[in-house]
C-alpha distance (Angstrom), angle and dihedral (degrees) to the residues before:
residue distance angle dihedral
X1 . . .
X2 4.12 . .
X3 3.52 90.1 .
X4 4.04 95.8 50.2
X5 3.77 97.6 47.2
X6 3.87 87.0 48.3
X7 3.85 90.2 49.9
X8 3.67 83.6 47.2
X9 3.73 98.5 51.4
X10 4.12 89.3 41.6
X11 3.60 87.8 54.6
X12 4.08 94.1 47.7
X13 3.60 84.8 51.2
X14 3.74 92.1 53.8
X15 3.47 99.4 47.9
X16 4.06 88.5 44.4
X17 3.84 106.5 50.7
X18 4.44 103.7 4.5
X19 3.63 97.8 54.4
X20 3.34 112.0 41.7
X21 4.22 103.7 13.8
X22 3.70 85.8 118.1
X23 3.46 101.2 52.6
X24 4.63 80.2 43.6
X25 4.22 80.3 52.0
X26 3.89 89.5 43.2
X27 3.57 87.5 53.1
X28 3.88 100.6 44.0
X29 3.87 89.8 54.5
X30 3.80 91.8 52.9
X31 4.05 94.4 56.3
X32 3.56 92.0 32.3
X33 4.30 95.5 60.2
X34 3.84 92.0 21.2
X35 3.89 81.0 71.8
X36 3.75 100.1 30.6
X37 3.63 93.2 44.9
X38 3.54 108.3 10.8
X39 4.29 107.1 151.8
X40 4.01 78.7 52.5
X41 3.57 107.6 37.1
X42 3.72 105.8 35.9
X43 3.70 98.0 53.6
X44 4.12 126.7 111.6
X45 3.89 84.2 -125.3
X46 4.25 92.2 66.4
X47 3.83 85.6 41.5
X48 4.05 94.2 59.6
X49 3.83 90.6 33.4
X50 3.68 90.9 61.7
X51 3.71 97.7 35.9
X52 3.80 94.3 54.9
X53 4.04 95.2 38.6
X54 3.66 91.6 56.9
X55 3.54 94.2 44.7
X56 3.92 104.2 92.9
X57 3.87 89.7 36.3
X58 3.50 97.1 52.9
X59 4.33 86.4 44.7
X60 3.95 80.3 55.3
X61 3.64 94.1 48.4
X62 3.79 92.2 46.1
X63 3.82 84.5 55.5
X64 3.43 90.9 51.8
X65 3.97 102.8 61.0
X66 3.64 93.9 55.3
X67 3.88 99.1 77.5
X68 4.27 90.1 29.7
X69 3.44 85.3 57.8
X70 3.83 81.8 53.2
X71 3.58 90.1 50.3
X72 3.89 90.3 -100.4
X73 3.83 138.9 122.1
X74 3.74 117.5 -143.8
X75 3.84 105.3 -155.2
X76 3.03 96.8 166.7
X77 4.40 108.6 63.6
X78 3.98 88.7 94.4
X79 3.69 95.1 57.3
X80 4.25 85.9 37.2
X81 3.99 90.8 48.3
X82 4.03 89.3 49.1
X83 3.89 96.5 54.6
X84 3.57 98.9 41.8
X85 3.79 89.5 51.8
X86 3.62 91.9 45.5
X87 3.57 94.9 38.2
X88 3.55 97.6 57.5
X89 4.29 92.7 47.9
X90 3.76 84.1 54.8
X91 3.67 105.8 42.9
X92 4.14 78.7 49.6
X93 3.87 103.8 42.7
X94 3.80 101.9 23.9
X95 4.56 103.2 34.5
X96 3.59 98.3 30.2
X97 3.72 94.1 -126.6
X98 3.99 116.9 152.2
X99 3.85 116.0 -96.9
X100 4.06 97.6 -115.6
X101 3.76 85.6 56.6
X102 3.99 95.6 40.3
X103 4.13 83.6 53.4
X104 3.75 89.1 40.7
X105 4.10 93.4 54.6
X106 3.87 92.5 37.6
X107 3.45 98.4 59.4
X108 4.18 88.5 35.6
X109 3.71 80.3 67.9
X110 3.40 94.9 44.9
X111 4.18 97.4 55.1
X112 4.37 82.9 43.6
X113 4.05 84.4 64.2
X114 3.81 89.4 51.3
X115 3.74 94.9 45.5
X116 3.88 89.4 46.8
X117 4.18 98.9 48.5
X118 4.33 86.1 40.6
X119 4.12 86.6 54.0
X120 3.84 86.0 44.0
X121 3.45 94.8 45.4
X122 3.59 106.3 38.7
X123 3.87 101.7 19.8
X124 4.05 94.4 45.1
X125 3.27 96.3 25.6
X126 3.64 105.2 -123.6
X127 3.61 124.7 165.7
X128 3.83 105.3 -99.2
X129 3.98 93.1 -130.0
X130 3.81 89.4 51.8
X131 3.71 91.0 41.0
X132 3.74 99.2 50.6
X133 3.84 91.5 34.8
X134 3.41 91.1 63.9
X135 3.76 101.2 40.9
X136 3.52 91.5 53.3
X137 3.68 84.3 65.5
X138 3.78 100.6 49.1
X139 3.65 84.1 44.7
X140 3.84 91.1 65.6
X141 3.61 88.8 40.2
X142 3.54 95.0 57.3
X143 4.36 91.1 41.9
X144 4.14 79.7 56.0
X145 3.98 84.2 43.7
X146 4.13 95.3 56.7
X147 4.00 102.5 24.3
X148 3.86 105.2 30.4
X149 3.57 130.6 -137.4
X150 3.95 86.8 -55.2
X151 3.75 131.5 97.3
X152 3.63 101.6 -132.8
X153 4.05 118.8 -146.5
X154 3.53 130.2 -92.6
X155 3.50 126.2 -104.2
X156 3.99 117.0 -94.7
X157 4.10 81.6 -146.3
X158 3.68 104.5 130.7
X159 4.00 89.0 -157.2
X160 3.80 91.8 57.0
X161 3.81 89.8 54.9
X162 3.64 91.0 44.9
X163 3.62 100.8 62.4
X164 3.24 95.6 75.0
X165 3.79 113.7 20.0
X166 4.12 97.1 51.5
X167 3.98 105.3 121.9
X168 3.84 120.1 -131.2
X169 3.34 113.0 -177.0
X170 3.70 94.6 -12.7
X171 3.54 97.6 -51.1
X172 4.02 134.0 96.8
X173 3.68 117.1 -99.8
X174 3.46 90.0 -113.0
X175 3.79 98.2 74.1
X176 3.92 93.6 62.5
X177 3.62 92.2 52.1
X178 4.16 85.9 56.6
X179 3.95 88.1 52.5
X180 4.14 94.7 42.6
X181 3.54 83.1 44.9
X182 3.57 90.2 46.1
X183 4.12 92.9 49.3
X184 4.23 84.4 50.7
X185 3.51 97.7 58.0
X186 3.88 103.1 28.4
X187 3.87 81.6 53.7
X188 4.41 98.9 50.5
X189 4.42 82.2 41.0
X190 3.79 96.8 52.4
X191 4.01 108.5 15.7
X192 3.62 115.3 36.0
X193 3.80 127.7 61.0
X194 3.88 93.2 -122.8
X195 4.71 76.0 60.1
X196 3.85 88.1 57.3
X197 3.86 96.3 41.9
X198 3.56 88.7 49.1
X199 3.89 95.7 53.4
X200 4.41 90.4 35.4
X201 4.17 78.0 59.7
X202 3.07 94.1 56.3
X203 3.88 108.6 32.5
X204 4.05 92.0 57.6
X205 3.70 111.3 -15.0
X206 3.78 97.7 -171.6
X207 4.05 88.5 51.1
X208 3.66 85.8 46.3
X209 3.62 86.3 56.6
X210 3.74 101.9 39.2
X211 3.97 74.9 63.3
X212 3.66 103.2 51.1
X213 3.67 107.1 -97.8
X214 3.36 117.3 138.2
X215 3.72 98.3 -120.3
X216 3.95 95.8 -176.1
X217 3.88 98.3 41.4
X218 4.27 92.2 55.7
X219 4.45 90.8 37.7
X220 4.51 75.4 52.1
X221 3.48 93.2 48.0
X222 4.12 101.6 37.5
X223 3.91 80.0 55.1
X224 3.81 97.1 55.3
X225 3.51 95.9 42.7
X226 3.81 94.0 53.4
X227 3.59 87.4 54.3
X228 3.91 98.5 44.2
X229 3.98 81.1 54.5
X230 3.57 95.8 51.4
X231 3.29 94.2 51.7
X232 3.99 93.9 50.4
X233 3.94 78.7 51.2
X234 3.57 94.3 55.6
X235 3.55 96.3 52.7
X236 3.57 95.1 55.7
X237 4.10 93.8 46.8
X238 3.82 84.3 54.6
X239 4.14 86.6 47.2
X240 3.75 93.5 48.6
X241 3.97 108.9 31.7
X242 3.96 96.0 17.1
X243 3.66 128.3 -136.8
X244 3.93 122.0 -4.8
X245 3.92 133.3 164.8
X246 3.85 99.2 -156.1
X247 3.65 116.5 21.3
X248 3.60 94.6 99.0
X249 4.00 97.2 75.7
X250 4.45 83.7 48.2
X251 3.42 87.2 66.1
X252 3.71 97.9 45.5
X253 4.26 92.5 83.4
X254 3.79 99.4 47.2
X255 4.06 95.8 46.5
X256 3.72 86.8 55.3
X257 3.41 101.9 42.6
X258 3.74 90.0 50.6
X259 3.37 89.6 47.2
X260 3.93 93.6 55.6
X261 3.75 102.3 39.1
X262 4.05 84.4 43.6
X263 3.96 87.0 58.6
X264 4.17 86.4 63.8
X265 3.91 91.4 42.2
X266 4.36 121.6 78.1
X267 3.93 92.6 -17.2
X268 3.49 99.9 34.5
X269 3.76 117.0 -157.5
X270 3.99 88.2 23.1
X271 3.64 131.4 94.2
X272 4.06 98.8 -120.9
X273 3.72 135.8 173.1
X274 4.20 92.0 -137.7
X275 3.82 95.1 56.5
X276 4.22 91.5 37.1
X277 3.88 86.8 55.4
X278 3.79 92.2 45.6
X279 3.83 93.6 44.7
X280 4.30 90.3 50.1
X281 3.60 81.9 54.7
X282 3.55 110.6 35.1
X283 4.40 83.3 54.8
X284 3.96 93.0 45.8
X285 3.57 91.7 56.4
X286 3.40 88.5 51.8
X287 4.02 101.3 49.7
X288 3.62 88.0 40.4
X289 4.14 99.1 47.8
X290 4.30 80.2 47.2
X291 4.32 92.9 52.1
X292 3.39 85.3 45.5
X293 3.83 98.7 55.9
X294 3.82 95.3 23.6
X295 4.16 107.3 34.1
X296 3.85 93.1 -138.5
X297 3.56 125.7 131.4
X298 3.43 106.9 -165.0
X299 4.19 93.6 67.8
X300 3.88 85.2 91.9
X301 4.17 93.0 60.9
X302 4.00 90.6 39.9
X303 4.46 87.5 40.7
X304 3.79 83.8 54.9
X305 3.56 102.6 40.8
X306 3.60 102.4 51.5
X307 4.20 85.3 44.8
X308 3.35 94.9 56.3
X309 4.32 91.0 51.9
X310 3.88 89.4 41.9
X311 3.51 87.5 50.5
X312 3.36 107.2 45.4
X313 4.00 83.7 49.4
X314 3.66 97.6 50.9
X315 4.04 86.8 48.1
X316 3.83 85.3 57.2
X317 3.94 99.6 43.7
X318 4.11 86.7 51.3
X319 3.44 87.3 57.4
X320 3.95 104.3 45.4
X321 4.04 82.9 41.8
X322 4.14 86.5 52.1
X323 3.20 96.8 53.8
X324 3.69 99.3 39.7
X325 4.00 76.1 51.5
X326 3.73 91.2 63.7
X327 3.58 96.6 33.0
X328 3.89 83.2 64.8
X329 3.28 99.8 43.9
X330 3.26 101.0 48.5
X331 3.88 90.3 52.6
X332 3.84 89.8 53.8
X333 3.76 84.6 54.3
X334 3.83 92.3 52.6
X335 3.49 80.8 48.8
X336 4.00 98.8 53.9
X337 3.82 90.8 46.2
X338 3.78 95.5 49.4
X339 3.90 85.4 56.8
X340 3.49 99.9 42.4
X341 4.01 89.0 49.3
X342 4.19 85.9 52.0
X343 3.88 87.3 50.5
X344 3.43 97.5 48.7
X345 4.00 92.7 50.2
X346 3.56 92.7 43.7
X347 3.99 88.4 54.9
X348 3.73 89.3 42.2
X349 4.13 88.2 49.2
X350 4.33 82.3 45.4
C-alpha cells in the first residue's frame, strides 16, 4: 500500500511541477514584466515580435529532436539552414533562375547534407557528434566555395518577401508554418509507427534491435529529415530577414537548448515538439521582458546558455530519478510476491 500511495504522490508531483513548469515559468514572466514594464510588455506588438523571431529557431529546434530522439546529434542544421538561405538569394539575384526552382535546389542541397552525415554516420560508423561537427564545417566551406566571401543582395521580388511576412490574424506568415510544421512532426514522433521506431532507436538501440527494428534505417532517416527541415527553415530566414553569411551557427545554442529543456517539459523524459515549442517560448519571453527592462543585448546568449546546462542537467536527474523509480518499484513488487507466495503456503499448510 506504501509503495502505491508513494507512486501516487510521485506521479502528482510529475504532473504538477515536470510537465507543465515551463508553461508555470512562461506564466511567471508574463505577470512579472506585465507589471514592471507594462506599456512595453503587454502590448500586441511584443506578442508578434516574439512569435515571428522565434519562428525559424524553433523550426530548427523541431529539426533537431528528430535524430536525438534517435539517439543522434545533428551538428550540422546551422551550417545546413545558412546555405539553403543563402543559396536560394543567390541562385535568385546572382543566376537568374526563378524563385520556386531557387527554393526547390536550396533545400535539394539541404536533404544531400542529411543523406551524406546518415551514410557517414550509420554506413561508416562515425560518431554522429563527430560526423555532423565536421560537416557543418565543410558545409560552410563549400557556401564560401559557391557564393564567395560576399553577402549577395536580396531579391527586390515582392513574392519572395511575401512568403513569409504576410499577416494572418496579426501575425507573420511565418508563425503558422512553425505550428503546421509543428502538427507534421509531433504527429510522425507520437502517432505513426515510423514515431515509435524512431524514439525505440534511440531509447536502447540494441533492445530495439533484439526486437526487430531496424535501428540503422530510422537513425538514416531521422538524419535526412532534420536536414530536409533545415533547409525548409533556411529558406524562410532568407524570406523574412534576407541574406546572411553567419547566422546559421547563432542559432545552433538556442535550438538545442530548447530542444533539451523541452525533453523535461509535457512528455517528460522524451524529446517532443509540444514541450520544445513551449520551452523556445517560455525563454524568449524571458530575454525579451529582461531587454526591455534592462537595454542589454547580450541577455539572449547568457538566457540560452545557462538553459541549455540546466537542461541538459534536469534531462539527466529525470533519468537517474526514473530509474531509481523502477528500481523501487520493482523491489516493492518482489516484495508483494514474496508475501503472497508465504500466504498461499500458509493457507495450503491451513
Amino acid at each position: 500500500m506504501s509503495g502505491e500511495v508513494a507512486r501516487k504522490r510521485r506521479k502528482g508531483i510529475s504532473i504538477g511541477l515536470d510537465r507543465f513548469a515551463g508553461l508555470y515559468l512562461l506564466g511567471l514572466f508574463i505577470v512579472v514584466f506585465g507589471i514592471w514594464k507594462p506599456d512595453q510588455f503587454l502590448t500586441s506588438g511584443t506578442l508578434h515580435s516574439v512569435a515571428s523571431a522565434q519562428a525559424i529557431t524553433g523550426m530548427l529546434a523541431i529539426a533537431i529532436i528528430i535524430p536525438l530522439a534517435a539517439g543522434a546529434y545533428d551538428l550540422s542544421v546551422g551550417a545546413t539552414i545558412n546555405l539553403s538561405s543563402i543559396l536560394a538569394i543567390w541562385l535568385q539575384t546572382a543566376q537568374g533562375v526563378s524563385m520556386g526552382l531557387a527554393i526547390a535546389i536550396a533545400i535539394a542541397a539541404a536533404t544531400l547534407i542529411g543523406v551524406v552525415n546518415a551514410f557517414v554516420v550509420v554506413r561508416l560508423g562515425v560518431n554522429s557528434f563527430i560526423a555532423t561537427l565536421g560537416m557543418g564545417s565543410i558545409v560552410a566551406a563549400v557556401q564560401t566555395i559557391i557564393v564567395g566571401p560576399s553577402q549577395p543582395v536580396s531579391p527586390v521580388n515582392q513574392t519572395w518577401h511575401d512568403i513569409t511576412t504576410t499577416t494572418i490574424f496579426g501575425f507573420q506568415a511565418v508563425v503558422f508554418y512553425l505550428l503546421i510544421l509543428g502538427l507534421v512532426v509531433w504527429w510522425f514522433l507520437a502517432r505513426t509507427p515510423a514515431g515509435r521506431y524512431v524514439y525505440a532507436t534511440g531509447s536502447n538501440s540494441e533492445a530495439a534491435h533484439l526486437a526487430g527494428v531496424a535501428v540503422g534505417r530510422w537513425t538514416f532517416v531521422s538524419l535526412v529529415l532534420s536536414s530536409l527541415i533545415a533547409g525548409v527553415a533556411g529558406v524562410l530566414y532568407g524570406s523574412l530577414y534576407g541574406p546572411s553569411l553567419t547566422y546559421g551557427s547563432s542559432l545552433l545554442l538556442p535550438a538545442f537548448a530548447a530542444a533539451f529543456l523541452g525533453s523535461t517539459l509535457v512528455v517528460g523524459g522524451r524529446f517532443n515538439v509540444w514541450g520544445t515549442l513551449l520551452a523556445i517560448y517560455a525563454l524568449a519571453t524571458g530575454v525579451k521582458g529582461l531587454q526591455l527592462v534592462t537595454g542589454a543585448q547580450w541577455l539572449a546568449q547568457m538566457f540560452n546558455g545557462v538553459a541549455l546546462i540546466t537542461a541538459v542537467a534536469l534531462t539527466v536527474w529525470n533519468h537517474k530519478r526514473t530509474v531509481a523509480t523502477r528500481q523501487e518499484e520493482s523491489e516493492i513488487e518482489d516484495v508483494a510476491r514474496a508475501d503472497d507466495r508465504v500466504d498461499r503456503q500458509g493457507s495450503e499448510v491451513t
